[in-house]
C-alpha positions in Angstrom: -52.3 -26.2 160.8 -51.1 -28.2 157.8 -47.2 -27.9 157.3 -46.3 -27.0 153.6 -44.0 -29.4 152.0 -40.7 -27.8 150.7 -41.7 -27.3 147.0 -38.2 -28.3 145.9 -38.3 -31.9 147.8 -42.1 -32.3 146.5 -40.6 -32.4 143.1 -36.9 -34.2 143.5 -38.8 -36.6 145.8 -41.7 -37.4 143.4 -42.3 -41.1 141.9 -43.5 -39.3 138.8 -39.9 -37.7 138.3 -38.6 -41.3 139.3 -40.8 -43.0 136.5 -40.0 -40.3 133.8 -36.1 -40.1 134.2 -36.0 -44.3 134.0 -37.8 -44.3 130.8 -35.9 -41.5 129.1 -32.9 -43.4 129.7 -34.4 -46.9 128.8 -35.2 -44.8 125.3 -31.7 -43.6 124.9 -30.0 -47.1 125.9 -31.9 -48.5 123.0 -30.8 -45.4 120.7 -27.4 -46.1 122.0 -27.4 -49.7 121.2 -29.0 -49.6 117.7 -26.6 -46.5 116.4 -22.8 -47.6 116.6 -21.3 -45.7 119.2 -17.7 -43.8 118.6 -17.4 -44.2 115.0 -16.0 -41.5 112.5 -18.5 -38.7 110.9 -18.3 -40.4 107.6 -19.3 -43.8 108.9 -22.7 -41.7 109.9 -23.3 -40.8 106.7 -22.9 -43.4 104.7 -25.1 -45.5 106.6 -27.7 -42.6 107.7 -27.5 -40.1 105.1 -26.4 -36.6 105.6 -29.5 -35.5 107.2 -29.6 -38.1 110.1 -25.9 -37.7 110.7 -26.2 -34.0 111.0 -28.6 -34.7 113.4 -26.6 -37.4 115.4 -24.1 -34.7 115.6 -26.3 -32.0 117.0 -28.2 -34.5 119.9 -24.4 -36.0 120.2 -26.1 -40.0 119.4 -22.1 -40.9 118.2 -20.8 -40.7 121.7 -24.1 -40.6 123.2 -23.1 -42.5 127.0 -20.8 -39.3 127.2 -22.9 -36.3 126.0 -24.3 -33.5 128.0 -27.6 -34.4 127.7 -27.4 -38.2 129.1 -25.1 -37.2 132.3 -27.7 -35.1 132.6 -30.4 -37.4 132.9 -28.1 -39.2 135.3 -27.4 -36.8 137.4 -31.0 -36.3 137.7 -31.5 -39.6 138.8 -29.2 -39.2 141.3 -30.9 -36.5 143.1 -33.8 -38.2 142.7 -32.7 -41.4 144.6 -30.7 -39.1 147.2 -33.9 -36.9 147.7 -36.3 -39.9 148.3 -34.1 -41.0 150.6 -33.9 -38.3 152.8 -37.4 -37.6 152.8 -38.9 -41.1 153.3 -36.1 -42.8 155.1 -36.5 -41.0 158.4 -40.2 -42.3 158.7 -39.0 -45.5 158.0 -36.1 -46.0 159.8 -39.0 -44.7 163.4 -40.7 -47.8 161.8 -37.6 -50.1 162.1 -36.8 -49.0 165.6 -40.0 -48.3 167.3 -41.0 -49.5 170.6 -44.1 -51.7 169.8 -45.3 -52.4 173.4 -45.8 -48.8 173.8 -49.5 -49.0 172.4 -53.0 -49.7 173.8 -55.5 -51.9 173.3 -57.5 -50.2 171.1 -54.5 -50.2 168.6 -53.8 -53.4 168.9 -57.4 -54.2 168.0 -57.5 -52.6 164.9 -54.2 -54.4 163.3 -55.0 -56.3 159.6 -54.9 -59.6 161.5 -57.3 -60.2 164.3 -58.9 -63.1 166.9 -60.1 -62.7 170.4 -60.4 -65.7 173.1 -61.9 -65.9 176.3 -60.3 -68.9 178.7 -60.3 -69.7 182.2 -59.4 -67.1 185.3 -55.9 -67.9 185.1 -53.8 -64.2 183.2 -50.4 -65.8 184.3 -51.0 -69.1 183.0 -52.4 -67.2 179.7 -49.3 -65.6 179.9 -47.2 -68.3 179.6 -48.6 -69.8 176.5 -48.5 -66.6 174.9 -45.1 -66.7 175.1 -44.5 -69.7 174.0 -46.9 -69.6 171.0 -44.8 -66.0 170.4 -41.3 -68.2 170.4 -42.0 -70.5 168.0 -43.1 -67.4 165.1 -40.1 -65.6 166.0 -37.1 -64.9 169.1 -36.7 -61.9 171.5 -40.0 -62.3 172.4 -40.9 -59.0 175.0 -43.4 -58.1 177.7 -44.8 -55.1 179.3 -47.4 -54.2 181.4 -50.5 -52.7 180.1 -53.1 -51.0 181.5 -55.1 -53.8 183.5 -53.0 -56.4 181.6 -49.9 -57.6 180.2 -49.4 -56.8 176.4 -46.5 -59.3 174.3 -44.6 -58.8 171.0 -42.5 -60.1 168.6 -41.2 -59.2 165.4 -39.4 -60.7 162.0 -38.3 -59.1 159.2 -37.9 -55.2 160.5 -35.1 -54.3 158.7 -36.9 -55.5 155.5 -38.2 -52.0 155.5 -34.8 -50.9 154.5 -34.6 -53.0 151.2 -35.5 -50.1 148.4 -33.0 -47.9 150.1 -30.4 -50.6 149.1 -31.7 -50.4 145.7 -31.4 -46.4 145.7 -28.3 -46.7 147.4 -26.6 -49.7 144.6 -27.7 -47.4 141.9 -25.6 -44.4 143.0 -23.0 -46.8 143.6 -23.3 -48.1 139.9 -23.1 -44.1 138.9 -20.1 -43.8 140.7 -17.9 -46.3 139.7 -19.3 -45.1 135.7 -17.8 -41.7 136.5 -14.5 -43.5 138.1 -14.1 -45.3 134.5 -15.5 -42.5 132.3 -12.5 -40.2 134.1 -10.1 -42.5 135.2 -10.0 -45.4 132.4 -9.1 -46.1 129.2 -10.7 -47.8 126.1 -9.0 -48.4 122.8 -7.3 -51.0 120.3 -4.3 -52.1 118.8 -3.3 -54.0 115.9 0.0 -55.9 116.6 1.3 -58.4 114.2 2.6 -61.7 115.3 6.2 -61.6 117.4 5.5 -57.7 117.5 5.9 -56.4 120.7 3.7 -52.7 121.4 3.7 -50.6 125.0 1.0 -48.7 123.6 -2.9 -48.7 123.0 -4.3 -46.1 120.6 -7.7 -44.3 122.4 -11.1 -45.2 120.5 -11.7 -41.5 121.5 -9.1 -39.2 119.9 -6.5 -42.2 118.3 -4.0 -40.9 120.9 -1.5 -43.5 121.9 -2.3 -44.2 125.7 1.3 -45.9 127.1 0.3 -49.2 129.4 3.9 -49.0 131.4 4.4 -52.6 130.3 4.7 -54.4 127.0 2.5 -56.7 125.1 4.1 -59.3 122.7 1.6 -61.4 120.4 3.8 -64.6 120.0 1.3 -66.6 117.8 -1.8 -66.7 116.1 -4.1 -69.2 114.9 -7.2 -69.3 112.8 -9.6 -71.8 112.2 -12.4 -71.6 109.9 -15.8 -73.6 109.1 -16.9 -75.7 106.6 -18.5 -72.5 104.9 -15.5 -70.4 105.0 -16.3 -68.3 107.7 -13.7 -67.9 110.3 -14.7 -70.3 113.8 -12.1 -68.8 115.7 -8.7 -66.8 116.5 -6.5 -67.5 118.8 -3.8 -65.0 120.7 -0.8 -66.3 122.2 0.0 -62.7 124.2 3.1 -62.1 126.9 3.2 -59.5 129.1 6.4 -58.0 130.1 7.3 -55.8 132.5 10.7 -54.4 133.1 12.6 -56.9 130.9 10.9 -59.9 131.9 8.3 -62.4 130.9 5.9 -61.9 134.1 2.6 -63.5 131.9 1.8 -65.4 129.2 -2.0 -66.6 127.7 -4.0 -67.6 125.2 -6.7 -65.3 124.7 -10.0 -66.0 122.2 -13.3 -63.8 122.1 -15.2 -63.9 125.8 -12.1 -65.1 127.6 -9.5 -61.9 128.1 -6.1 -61.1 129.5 -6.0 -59.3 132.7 -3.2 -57.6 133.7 -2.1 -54.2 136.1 -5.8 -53.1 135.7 -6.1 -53.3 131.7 -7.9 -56.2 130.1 -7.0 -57.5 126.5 -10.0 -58.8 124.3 -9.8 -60.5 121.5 -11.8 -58.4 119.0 -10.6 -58.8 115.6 -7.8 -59.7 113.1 -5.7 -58.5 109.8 -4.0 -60.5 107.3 -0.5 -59.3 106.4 1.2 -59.4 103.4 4.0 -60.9 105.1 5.2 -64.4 106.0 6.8 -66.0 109.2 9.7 -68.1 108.5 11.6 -70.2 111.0 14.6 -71.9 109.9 16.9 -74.4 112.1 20.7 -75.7 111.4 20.0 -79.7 112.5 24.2 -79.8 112.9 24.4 -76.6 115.1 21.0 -76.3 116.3 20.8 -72.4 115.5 17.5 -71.3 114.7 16.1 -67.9 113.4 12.3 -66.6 112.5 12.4 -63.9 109.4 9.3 -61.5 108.7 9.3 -62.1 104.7 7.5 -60.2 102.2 7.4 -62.3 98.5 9.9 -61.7 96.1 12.9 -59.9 98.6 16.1 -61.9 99.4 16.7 -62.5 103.4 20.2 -63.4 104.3 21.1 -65.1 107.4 25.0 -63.9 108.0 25.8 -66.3 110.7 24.7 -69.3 108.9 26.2 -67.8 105.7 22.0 -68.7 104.2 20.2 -66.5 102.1 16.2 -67.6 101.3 13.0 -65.8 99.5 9.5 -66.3 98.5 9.0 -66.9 94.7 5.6 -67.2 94.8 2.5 -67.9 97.0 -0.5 -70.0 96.0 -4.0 -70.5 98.0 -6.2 -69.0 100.2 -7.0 -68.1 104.0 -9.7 -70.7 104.3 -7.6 -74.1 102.3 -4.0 -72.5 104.1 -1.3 -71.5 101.0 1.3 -73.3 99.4 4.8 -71.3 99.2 7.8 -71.6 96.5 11.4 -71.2 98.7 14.5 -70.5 97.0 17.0 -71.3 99.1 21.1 -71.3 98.9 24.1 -72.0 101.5 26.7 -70.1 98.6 27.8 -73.9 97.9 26.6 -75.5 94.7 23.2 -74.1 92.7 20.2 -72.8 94.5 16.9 -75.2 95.9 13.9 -74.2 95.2 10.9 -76.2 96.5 7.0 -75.8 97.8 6.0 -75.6 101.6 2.6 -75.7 102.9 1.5 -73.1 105.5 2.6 -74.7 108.8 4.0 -77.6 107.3 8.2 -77.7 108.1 10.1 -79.6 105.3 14.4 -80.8 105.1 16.5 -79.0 102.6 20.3 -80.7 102.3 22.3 -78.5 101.8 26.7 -78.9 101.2 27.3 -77.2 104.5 24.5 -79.1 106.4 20.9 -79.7 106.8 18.0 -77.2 107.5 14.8 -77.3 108.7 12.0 -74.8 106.6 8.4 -73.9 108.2 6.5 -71.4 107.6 2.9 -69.6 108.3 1.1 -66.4 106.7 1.7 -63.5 109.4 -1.2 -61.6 110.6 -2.1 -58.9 113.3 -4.0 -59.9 116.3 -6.8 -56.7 117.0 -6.7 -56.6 120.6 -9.2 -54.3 121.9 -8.1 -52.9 125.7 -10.0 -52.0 128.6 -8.7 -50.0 131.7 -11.9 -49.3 133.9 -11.0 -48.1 137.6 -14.6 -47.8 138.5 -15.7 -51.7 137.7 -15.5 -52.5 141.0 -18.0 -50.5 142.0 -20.2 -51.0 139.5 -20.2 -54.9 140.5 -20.6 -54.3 144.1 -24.0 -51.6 143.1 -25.4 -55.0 141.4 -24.7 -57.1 143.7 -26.3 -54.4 146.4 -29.2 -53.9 143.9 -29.9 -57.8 143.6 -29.6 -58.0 147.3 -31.9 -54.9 147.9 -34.8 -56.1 145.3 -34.8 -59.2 146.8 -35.6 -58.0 150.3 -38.1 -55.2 149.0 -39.8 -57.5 146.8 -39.6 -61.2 148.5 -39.4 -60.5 152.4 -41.6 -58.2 155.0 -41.9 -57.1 158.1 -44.3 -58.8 159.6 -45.4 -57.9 163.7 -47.5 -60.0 166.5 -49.0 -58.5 169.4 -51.0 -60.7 172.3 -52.6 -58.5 174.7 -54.0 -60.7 177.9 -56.0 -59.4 180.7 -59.4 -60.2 183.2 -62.6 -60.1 181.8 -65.6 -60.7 183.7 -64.1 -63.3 185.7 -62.4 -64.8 182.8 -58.9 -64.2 180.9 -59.3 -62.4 177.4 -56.5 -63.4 174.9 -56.2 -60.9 172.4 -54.3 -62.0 169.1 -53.5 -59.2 166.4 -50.6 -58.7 164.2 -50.0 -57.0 160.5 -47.5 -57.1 157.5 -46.2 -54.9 155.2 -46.2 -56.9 152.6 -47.2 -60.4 151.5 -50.3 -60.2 153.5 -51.6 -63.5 152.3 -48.6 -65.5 153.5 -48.7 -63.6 156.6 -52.3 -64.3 157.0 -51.7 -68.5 156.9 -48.9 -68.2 159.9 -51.2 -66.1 162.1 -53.9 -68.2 161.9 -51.3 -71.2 162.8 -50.8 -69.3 165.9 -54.3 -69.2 166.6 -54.7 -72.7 166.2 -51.7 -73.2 168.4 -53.4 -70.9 171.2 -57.1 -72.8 170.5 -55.1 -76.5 171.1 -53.6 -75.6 174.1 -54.1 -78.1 176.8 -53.0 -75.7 179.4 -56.2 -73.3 178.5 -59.2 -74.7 179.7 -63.0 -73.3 178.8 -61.6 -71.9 175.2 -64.6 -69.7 174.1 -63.7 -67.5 170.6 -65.5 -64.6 171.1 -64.2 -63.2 167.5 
């Protein structure tokens, strides 16, 4: 009497549900990558219309890697994978660890791969160079009596068999360490202006300030630009420290982060400030101060007894600005003179000499990753690349000679199959025939097959 499957493990365990759930969520990738994820409602609109953004809202396509209806599909997956698994692997796994001289010869006969010989009365010495045409297609070559003969085996590639359940395996692995970072880790931004110091990230979700239990310091920032006027590239010079000290410094630029107590810092943007960076040094005492200047405001320096300001700023991002200091020591009439953006320049003064430079300030836009879970997710893909190239590239591949008396000769019966790449398989047992119909120690070779 047929058994009935389990109606619930028919359907968890089907390819078909396999196949549908993959391309659902191939669709909804593509969704997710074409429609900005995480922006504000009124980004939606503007770019969609009211009508498409009401619907984004309703199917949830703003935070769409987050919604219901896409965990869902994940989790669907998942049972998928872990259903297959239990229902195939068990068949497989008697596959892996069978004992393949426990057969007859009728099975051994019908294997994919088939050639018969008849040779002189002489099983053992048959025997012997069945072995040895065995060893050199693979080790651990066994033996075992077999009805009025002696049947060998040998065997590559078993645990091949085992390859897809990598793959299903590396895929909930991938899942897991998504749900580690979706639970566990933070994603946001901050804009912090140059010699600002923040121990703070502001969440891309809610704009919540998420506290990073250190503190970042942006201590420079460069921009270059091309020929066109488009900006090339910016530049972070960042310092992390922790607990009153310096513990890291780096230069950061798009593609190449700062890592530090599990949060990464990207480079991701910038914001000119209406503010200027001013660094002054005393050449006779060697003191030396840096000023955040707006134009037009009077900064005084008490210790030096200096007070400075912008008069007025001329340029632009791309050809760098020119900038008109006013500058007095209280002793004799005020100087006033032009700087060029990173350009220093002498003003003598009756107390003593200074040294003037100065740069337009801007904000660094750091975006910041914390993802517990990333771990995981790079050990799944390396368990997935490891898995598809077993399942796909390698197979188990078995060899059987069976040798016993046949009408007062020795029968050698050569058979042997593979699970996949049967046309490879089929060149090396035909080498092994060859190898059996050369044999000098076999005498009256007859194929009878």
């Amino acid at each position: 009497m047929k058994k009935t499957k389990n109606p619930f493990m028919q359907f968890f365990a089907s390819v078909q549900l396999t196949l549908f759930t993959f391309i659902v969520l191939a669709l909804a990738s593509i969704i997710g990558t074409i429609i900005q994820q995480n922006r504000d409602p009124g980004f939606y609109v503007e770019q969609y219309g009211p009508n498409l953004a009401r619907l984004f809202e309703i199917l949830n396509f703003r935070d769409m890697y987050n919604s219901g209806w896409f965990l869902s599909l994940l989790v669907l997956l998942s049972i998928n994978l872990i259903v297959c698994t239990i229902d195939r692997l068990p068949n497989v796994w008697r596959m892996v660890v069978q004992d393949n001289l426990d057969t007859t010869p009728e099975r051994v006969e019908r294997q994919a791969q088939r050639q018969d010989f008849l040779v002189g009365n002489d099983p053992d010495g048959a025997v012997e160079v069945a072995k040895s045409v065995l060893g050199t297609f693979g080790s651990g070559v066994r033996q075992a009596a077999l009805g009025d003969g002696t049947i060998l085996f040998v065997q590559k590639g078993a645990w091949t068999r085992l390859g897809v359940y990598v793959v299903h395996a590396s895929v909930l692995i991938i899942f897991a360490g998504a749900i580690i970072g979706s639970l566990f880790g933070h994603k946001g931004g901050v804009n912090l202006p140059e010699g600002g110091t923040t121990s703070a990230i502001y969440s891309f979700k809610d704009n919540q300030p998420i506290e990073l239990g250190f503190g970042v310091r942006c201590d420079k920032f460069d921009l270059t630009f091309y020929d066109t006027g488009a900006p090339k590239e910016f530049r972070s010079d960042l310092t992390i420290i922790k607990d009153g000290r310096e513990v890291l410094k780096k230069s950061i630029v798009v593609n190449d982060p700062l890592d530090y107590g599990g949060y990464t810092f990207y480079q991701a943007s910038y914001e000119p400030r209406n503010e200027t960076m001013v660094r002054i040094v005393n050449e006779t005492t060697h003191a030396e101060q840096v000023f955040v200047v707006m134009p037009r405001r009077e900064i005084s320096w008490p210790e030096e007894g200096v007070s400075f300001g912008i008069v007025n700023i001329q340029g632009s991002e791309r050809t760098g600005y020119g900038y008109k200091i006013w500058f007095t020591d209280k002793q004799g009439e005020p100087a006033t003179f032009w700087l060029t953006e990173n350009m220093g320049g002498k003003v003598e003064r009756p107390a003593g000499n200074y040294t003037v430079s100065l740069k337009r300030r801007y904000a660094t836009g750091l975006q910041v990753a914390k993802d517990p879970g990333v771990w995981y997710v790079y050990v799944g893909c390396m368990a997935m690349l490891l898995g598809l190239l077993v399942a796909f590239f390698l197979s188990h591949r078995r060899v059987w000679i069976y040798v016993a008396r046949q009408d007062g000769s020795t029968r050698i019966l050569l058979s042997g199959s593979a699970n996949k790449d049967r046309i490879g398989f089929a060149k090396e047992f035909n080498a092994l025939a060859e190898k059996i119909r050369r044999n000098d120690s076999l005498t009256r070779i007859k194929e009878t097959s």
